[in-house]
DSSP file (Angstrom, degrees, kcal/mol; ACC not computed):
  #  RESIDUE AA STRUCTURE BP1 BP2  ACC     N-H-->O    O-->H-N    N-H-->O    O-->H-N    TCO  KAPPA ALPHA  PHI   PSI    X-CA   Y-CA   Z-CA
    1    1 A X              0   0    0      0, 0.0   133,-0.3     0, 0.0   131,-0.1   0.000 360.0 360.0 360.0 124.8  -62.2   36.1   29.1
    2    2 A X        -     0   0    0    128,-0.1   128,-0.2   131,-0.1   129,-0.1   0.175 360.0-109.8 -37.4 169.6  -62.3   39.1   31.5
    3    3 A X  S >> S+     0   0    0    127,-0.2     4,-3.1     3,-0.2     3,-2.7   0.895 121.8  53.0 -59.2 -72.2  -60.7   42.7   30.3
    4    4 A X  H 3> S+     0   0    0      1,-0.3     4,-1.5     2,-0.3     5,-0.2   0.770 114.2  41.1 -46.7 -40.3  -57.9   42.2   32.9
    5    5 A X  H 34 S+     0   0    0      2,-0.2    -1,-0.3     3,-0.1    -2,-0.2   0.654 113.8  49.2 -66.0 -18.4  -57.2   38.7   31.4
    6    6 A X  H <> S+     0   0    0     -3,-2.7     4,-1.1     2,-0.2    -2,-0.3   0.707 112.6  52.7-125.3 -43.2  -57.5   39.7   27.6
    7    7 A X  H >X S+     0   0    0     -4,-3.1     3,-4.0     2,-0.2     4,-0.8   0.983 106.9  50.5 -75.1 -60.4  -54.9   43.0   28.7
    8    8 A X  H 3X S+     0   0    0     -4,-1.5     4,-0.6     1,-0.3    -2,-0.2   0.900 108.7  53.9 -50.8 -26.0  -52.3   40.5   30.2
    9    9 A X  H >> S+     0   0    0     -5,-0.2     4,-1.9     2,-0.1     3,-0.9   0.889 107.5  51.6 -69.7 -21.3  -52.8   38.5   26.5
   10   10 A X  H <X S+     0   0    0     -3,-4.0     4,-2.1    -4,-1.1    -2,-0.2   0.891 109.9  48.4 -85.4 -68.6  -51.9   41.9   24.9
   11   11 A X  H 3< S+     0   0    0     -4,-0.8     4,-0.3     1,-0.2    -1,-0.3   0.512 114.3  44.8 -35.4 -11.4  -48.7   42.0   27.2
   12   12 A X  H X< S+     0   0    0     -3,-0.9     3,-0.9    -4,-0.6     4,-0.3   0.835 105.6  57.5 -70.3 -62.0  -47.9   38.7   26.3
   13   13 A X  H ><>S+     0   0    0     -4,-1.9     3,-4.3     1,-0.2     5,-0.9   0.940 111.4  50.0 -10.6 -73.9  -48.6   39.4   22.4
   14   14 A X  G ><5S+     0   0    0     -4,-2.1     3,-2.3     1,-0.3    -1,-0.2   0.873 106.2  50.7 -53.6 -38.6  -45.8   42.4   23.0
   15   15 A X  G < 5S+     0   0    0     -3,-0.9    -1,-0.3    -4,-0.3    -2,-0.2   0.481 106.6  62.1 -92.1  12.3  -43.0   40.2   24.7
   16   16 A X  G < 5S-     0   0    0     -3,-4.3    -1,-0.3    -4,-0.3    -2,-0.2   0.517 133.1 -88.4 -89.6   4.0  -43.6   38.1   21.7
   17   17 A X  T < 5S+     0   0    0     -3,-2.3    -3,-0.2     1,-0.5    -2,-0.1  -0.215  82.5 137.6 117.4 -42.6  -42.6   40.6   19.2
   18   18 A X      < -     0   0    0     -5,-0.9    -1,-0.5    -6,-0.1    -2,-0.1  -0.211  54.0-128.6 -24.1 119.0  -45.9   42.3   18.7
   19   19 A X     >  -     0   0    0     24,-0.1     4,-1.7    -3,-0.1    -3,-0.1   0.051  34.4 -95.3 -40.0-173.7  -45.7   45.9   18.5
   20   20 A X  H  > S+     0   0    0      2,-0.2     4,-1.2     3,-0.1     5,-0.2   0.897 129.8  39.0 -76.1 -35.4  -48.3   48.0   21.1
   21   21 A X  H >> S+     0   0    0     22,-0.2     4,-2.2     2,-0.2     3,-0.7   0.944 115.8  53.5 -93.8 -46.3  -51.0   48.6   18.7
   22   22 A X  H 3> S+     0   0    0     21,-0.7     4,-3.4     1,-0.2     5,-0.3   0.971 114.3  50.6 -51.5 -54.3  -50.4   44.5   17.0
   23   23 A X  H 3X S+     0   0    0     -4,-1.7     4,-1.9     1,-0.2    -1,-0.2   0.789 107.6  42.9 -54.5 -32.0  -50.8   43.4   20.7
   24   24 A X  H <X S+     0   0    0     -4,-1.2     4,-0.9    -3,-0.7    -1,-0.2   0.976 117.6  54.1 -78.4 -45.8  -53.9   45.1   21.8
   25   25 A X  H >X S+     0   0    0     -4,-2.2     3,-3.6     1,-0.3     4,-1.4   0.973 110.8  42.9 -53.6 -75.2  -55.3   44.0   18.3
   26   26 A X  H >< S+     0   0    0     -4,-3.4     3,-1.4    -5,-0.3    -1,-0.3   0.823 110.7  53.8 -31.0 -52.7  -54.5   40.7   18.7
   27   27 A X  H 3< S+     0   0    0     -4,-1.9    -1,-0.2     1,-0.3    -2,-0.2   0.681 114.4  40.7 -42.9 -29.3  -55.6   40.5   22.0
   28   28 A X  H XX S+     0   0    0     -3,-3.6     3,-0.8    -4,-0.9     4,-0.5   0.348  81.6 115.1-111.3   2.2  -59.0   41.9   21.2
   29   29 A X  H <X  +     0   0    0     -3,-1.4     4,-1.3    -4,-1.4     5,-0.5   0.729  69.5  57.5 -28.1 -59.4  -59.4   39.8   17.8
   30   30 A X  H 34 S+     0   0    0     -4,-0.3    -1,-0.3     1,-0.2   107,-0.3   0.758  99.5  65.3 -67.6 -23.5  -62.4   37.7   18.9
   31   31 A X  H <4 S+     0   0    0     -3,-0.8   106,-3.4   105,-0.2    -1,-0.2   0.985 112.0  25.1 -47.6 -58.1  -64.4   40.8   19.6
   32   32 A X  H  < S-     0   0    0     -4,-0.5    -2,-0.2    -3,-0.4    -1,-0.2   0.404  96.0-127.0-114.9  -1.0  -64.7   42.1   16.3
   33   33 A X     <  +     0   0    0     -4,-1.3    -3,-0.1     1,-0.1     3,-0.1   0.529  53.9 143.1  99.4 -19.5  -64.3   39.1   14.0
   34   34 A X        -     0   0    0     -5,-0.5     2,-0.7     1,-0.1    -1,-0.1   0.176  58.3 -91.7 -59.6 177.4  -61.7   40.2   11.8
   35   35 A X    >>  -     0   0    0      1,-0.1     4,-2.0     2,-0.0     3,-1.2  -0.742  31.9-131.1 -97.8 128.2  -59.0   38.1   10.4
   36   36 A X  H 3> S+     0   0    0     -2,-0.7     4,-1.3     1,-0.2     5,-0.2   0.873 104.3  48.3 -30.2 -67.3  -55.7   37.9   12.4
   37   37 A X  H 3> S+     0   0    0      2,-0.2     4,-2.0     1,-0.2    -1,-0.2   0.673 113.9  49.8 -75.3 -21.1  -53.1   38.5    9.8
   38   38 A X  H <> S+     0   0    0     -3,-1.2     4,-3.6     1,-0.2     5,-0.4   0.963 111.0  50.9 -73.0 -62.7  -55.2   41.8    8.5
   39   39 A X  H  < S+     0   0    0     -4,-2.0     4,-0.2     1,-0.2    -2,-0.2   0.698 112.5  42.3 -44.5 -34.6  -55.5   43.1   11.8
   40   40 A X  H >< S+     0   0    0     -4,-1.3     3,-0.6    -5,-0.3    -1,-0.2   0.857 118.7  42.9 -88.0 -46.0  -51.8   42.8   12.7
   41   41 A X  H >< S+     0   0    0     -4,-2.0     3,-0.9     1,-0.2     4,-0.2   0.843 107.8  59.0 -67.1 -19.8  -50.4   44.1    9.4
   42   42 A X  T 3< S+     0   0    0     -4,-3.6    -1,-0.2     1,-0.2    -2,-0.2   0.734 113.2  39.8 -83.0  -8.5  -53.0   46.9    9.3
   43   43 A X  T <  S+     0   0    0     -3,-0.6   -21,-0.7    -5,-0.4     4,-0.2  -0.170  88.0 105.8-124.2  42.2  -51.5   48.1   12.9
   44   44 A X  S <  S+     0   0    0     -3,-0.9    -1,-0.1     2,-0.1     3,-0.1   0.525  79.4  49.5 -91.0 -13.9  -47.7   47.3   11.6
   45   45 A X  S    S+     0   0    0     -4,-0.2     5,-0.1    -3,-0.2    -1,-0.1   0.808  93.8  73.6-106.3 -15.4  -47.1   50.9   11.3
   46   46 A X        +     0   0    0      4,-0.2     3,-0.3     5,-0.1     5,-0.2   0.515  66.6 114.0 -59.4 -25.5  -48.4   52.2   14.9
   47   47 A X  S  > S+     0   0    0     -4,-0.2     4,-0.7     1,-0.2     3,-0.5  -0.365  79.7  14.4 -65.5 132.5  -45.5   51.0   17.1
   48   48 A X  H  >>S-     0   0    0      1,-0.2     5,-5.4     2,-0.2     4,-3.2   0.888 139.9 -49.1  62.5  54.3  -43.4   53.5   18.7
   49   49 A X  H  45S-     0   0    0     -3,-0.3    -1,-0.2     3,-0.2    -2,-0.1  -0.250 123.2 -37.8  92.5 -50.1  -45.8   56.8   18.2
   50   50 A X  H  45S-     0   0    0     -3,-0.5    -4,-0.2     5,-0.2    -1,-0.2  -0.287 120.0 -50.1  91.0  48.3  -46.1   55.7   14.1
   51   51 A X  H  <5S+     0   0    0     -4,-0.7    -2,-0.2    -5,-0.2    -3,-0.2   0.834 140.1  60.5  82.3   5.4  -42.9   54.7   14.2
   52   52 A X  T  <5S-     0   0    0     -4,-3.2     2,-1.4     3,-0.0    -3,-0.2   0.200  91.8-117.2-170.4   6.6  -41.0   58.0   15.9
   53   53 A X  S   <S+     0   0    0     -5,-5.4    44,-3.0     1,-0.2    43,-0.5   0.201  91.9 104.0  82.6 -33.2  -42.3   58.5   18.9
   54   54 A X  S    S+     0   0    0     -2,-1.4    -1,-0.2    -6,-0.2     2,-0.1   0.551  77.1  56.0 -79.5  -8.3  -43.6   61.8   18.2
   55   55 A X  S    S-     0   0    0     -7,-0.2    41,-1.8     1,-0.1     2,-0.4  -0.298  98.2 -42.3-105.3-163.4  -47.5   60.4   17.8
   56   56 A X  B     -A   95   0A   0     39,-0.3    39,-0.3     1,-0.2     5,-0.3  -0.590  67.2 -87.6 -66.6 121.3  -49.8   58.7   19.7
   57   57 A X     >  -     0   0    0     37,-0.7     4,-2.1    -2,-0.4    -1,-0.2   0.275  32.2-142.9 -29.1 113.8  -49.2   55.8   21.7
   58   58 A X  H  > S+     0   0    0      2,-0.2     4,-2.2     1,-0.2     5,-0.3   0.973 104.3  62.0 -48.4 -50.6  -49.6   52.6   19.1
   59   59 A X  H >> S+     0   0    0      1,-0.2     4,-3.5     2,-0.2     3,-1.2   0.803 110.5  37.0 -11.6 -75.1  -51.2   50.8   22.3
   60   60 A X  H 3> S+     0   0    0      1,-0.2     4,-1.0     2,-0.2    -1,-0.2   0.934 114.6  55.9 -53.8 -64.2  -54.2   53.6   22.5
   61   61 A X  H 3< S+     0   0    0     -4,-2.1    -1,-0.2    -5,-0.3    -2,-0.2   0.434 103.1  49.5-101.3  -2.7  -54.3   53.7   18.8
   62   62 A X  H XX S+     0   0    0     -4,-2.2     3,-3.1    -3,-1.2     4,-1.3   0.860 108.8  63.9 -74.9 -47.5  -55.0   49.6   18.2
   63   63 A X  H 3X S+     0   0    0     -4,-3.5     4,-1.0    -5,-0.3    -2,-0.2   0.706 105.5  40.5  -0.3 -57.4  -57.7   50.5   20.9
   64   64 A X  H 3X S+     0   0    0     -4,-1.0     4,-1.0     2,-0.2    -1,-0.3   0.794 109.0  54.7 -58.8 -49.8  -59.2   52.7   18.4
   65   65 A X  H X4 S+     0   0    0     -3,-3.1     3,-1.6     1,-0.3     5,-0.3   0.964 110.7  47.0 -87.6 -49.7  -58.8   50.6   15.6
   66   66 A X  H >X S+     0   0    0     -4,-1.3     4,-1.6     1,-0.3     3,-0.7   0.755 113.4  56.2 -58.5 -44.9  -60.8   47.7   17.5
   67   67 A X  H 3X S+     0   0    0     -4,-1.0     4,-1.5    -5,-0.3     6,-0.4   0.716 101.4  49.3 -39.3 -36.5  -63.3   50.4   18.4
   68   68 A X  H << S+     0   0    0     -3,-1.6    -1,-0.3    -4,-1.0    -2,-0.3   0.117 117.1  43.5 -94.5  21.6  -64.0   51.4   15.3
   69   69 A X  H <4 S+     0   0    0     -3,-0.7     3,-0.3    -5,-0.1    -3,-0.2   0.490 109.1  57.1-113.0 -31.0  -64.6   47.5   14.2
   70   70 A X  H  < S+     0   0    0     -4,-1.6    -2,-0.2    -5,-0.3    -3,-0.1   0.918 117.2  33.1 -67.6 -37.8  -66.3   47.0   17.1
   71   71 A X  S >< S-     0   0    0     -4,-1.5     3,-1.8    66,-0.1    -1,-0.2   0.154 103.5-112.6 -81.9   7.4  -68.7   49.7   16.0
   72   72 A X  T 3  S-     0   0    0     -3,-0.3    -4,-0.1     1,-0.3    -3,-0.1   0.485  73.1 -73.5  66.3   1.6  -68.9   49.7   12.1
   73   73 A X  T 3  S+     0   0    0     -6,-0.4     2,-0.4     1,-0.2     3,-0.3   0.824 102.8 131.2  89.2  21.9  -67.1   52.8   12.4
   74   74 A X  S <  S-     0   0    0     -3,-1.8    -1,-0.2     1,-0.3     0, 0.0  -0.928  79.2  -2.1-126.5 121.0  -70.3   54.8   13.7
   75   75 A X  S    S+     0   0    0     -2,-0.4     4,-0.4    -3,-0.1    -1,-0.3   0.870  92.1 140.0  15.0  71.8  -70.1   57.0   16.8
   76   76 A X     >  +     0   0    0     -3,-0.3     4,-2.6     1,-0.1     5,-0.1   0.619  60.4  61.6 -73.7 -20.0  -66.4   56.0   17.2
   77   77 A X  H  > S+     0   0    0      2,-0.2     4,-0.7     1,-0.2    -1,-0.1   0.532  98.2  58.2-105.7  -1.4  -65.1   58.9   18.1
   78   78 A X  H  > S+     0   0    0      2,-0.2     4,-1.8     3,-0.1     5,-0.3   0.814 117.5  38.0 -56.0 -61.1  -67.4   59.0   21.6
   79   79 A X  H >> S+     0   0    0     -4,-0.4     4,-2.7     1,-0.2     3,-0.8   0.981 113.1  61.0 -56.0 -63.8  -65.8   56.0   22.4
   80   80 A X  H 3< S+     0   0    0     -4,-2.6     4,-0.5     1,-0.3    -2,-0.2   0.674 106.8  45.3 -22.8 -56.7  -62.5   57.6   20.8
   81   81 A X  H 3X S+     0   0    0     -4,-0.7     4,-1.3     1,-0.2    -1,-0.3   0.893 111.6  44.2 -74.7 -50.1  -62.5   60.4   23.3
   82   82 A X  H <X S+     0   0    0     -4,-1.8     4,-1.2    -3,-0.8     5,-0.5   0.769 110.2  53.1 -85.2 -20.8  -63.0   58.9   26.5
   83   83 A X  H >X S+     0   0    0     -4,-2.7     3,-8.9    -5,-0.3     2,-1.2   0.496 110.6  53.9 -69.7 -92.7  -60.6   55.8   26.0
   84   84 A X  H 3> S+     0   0    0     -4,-0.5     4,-1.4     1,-0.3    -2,-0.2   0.213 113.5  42.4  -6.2 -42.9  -58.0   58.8   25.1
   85   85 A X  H 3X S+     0   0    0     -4,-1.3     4,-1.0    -2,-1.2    -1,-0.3   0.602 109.3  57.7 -78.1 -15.3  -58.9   60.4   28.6
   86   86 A X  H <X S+     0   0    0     -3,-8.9     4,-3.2    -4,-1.2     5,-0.5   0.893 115.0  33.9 -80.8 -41.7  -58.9   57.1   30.3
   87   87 A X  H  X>S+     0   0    0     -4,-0.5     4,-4.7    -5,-0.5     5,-0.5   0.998 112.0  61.3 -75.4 -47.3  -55.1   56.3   29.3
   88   88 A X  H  X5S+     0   0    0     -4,-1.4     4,-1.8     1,-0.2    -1,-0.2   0.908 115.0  36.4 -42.7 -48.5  -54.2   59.8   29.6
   89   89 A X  H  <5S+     0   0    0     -4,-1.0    -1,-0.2     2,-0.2    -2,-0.2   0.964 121.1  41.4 -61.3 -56.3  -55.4   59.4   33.3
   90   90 A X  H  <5S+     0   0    0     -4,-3.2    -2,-0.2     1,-0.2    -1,-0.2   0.935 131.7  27.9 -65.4 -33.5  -54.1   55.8   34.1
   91   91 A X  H  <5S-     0   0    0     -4,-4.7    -2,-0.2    -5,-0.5    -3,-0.2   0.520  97.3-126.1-111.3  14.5  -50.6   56.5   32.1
   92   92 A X  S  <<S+     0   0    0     -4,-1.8     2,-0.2    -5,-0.5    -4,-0.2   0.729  78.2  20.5  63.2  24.5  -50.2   60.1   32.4
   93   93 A X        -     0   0    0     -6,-0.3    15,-0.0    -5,-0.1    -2,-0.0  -0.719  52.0-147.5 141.1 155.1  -49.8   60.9   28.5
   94   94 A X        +     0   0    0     -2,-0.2   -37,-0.7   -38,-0.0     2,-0.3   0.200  62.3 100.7-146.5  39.0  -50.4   59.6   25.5
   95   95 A X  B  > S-A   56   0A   0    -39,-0.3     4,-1.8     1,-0.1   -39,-0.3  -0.850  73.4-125.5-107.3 118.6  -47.6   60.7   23.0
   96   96 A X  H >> S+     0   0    0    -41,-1.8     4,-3.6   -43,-0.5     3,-0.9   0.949 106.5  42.7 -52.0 -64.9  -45.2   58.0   22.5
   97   97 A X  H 3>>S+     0   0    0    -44,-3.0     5,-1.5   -42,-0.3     4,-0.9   0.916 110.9  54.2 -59.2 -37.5  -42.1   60.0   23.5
   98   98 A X  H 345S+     0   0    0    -45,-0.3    -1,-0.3     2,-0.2     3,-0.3   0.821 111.6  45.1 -70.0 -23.6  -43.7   61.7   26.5
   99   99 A X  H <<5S+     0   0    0     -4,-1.8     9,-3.0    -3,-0.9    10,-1.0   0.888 118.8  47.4 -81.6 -31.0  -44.7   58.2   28.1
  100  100 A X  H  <5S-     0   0    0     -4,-3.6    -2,-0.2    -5,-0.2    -1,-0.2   0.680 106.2-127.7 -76.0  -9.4  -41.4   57.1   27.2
  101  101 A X  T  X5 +     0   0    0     -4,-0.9     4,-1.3    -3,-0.3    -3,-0.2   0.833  51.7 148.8  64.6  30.0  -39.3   59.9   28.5
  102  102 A X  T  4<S+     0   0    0     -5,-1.5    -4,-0.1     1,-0.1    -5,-0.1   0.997  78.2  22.1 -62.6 -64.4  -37.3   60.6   25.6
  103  103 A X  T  4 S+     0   0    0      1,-0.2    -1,-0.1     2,-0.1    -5,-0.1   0.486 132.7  42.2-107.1  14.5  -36.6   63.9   25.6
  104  104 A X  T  4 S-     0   0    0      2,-0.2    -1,-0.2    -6,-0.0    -2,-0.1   0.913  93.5-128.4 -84.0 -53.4  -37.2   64.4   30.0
  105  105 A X  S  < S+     0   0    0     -4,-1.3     2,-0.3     1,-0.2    -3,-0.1   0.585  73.8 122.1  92.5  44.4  -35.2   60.9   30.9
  106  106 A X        -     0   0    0     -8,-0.1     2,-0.5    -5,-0.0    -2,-0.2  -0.946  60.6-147.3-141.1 117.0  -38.8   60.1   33.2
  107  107 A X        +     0   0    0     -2,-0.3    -7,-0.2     1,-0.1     3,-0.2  -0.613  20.4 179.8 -50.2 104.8  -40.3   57.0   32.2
  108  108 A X  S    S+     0   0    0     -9,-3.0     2,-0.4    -2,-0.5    -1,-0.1   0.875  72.2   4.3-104.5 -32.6  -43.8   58.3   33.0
  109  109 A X  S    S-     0   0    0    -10,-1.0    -1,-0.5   -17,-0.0   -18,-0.1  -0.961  74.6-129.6-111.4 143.1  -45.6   54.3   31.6
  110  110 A X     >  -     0   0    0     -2,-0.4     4,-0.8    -3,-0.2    -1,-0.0  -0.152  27.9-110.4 -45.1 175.8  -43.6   51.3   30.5
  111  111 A X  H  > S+     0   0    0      2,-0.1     4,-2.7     3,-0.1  -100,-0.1   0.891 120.9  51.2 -39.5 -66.2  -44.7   49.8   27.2
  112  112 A X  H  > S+     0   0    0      1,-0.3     4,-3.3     2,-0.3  -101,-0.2   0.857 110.4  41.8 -58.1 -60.3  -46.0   46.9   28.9
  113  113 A X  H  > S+     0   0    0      2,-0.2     4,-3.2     1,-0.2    -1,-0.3   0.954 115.0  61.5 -66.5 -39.1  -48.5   48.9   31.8
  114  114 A X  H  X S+     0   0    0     -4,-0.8     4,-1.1     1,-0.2    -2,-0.3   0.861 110.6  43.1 -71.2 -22.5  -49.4   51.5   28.0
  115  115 A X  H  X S+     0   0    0     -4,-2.7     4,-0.5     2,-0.2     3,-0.4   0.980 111.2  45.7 -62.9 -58.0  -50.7   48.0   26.8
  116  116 A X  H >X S+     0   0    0     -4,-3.3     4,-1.3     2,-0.3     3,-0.9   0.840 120.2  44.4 -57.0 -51.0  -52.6   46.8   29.8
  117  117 A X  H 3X S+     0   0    0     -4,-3.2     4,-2.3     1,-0.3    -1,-0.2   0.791 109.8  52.9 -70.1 -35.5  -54.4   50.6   30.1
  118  118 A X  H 3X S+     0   0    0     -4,-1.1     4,-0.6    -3,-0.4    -1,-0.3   0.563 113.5  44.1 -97.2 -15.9  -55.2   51.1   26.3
  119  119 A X  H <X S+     0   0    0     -3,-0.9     4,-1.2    -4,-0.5    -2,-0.2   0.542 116.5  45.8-114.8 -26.3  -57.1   47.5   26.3
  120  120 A X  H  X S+     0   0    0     -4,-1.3     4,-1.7     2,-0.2    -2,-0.2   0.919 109.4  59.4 -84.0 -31.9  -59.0   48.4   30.0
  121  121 A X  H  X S+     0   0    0     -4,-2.3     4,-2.6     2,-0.2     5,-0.4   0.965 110.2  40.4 -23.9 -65.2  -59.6   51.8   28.2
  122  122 A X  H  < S+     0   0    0     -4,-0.6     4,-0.3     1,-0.3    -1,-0.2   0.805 114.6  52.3 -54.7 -31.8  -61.4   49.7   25.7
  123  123 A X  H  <>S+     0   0    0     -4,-1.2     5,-3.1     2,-0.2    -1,-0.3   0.939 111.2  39.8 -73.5 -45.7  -62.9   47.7   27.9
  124  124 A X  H ><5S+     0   0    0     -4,-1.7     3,-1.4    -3,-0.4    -2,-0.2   0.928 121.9  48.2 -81.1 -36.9  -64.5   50.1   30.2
  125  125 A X  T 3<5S+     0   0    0     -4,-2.6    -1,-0.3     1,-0.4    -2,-0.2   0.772 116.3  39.5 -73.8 -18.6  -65.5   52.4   26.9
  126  126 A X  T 3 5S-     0   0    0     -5,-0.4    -1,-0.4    -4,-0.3    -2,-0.2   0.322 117.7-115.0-108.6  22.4  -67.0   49.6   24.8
  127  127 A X  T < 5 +     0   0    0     -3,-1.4     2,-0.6     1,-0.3    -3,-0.2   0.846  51.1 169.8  10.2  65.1  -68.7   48.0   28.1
  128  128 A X      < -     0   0    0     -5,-3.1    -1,-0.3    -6,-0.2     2,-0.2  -0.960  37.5-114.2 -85.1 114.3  -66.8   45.4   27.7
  129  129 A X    >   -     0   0    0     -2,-0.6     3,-1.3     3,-0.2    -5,-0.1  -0.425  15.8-157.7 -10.9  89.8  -67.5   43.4   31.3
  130  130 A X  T 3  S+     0   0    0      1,-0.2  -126,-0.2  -128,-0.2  -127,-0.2   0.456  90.4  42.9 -87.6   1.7  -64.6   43.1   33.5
  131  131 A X  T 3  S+     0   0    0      1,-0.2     2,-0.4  -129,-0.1    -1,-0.2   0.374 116.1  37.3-134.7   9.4  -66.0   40.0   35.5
  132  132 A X  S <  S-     0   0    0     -3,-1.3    -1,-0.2  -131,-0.1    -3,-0.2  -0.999  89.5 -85.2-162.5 176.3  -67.3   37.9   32.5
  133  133 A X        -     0   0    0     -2,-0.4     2,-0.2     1,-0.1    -4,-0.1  -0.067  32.5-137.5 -87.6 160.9  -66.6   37.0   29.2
  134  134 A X        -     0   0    0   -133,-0.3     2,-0.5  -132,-0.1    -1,-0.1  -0.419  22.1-129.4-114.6 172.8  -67.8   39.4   26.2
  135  135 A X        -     0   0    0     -2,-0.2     3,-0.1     3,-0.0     2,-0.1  -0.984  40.8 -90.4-136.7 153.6  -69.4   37.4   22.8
  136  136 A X        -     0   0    0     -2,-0.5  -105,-0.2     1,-0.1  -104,-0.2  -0.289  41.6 -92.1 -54.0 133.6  -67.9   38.4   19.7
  137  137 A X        -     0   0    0   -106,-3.4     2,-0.5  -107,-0.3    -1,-0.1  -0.238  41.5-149.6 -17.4 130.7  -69.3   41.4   17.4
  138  138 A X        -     0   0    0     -3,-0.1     2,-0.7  -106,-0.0    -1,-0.1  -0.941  16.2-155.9 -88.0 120.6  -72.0   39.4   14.7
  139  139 A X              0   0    0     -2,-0.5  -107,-0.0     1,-0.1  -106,-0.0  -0.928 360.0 360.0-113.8 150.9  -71.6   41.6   11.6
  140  140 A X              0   0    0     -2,-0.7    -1,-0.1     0, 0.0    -2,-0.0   0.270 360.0 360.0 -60.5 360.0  -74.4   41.4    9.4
């Protein structure tokens, strides 16, 4: 599956109920090997900022979580940094309320486009392939 194919699953994921960070997870699930149901309850609490808007886009922050699986957790925060500057770029912020326009009333991303950007974030950072299919994390 392609990046671009595997962010339009996370955007499906969402209009199924998914929060942002449960959709990119899902979406990115065969990378890293995990078990479905962990992954989606362990990013139950990321949707909408953490839940108020006032944090970091859940999208970007299953991103993360999928980074740091993908990576055992060792130079995550390399990875960490530049997806954070790639969505910053592609969605113009990365603060729940600010993407949403709470407190301007300017939309600056949809939900939908902060999904699609936080999983090509991932993609581009983790060289994940945009024109051919990735094989799953082996863990040891």
């Amino acid at each position: 599956m392609t990046i671009d194919e595997r962010a339009e699953k996370a955007v499906e994921y969402k209009s199924r109920g998914y929060n942002c960070a449960q959709a990119v997870v899902k979406a990115c699930e065969d990378l890293v090997g995990s078990d479905s149901a962990e992954l989606v309850k362990a990013a139950a609490g990321f949707g909408g900022g953490m839940g108020c808007m006032e944090a970091t886009c859940g999208a970007l922050i299953g991103a993360n979580m999928i980074a740091g699986l993908k990576t055992n957790g060792s130079g995550t925060v390399r990875f960490s940094r530049q997806m954070l500057q790639d969505f910053n770029d592609a969605c113009g912020a990365t603060v729940c309320k600010d993407l949403k326009g709470r407190d301007t009333g300017v939309v600056l991303c949809p939900c939908d486009d902060c999904v699609r950007n936080a999983v090509k974030a991932l993609g581009k950072n983790m060289e994940i392939n945009h024109d051919q299919s990735v094989r799953p994390l082996t863990h040891s």
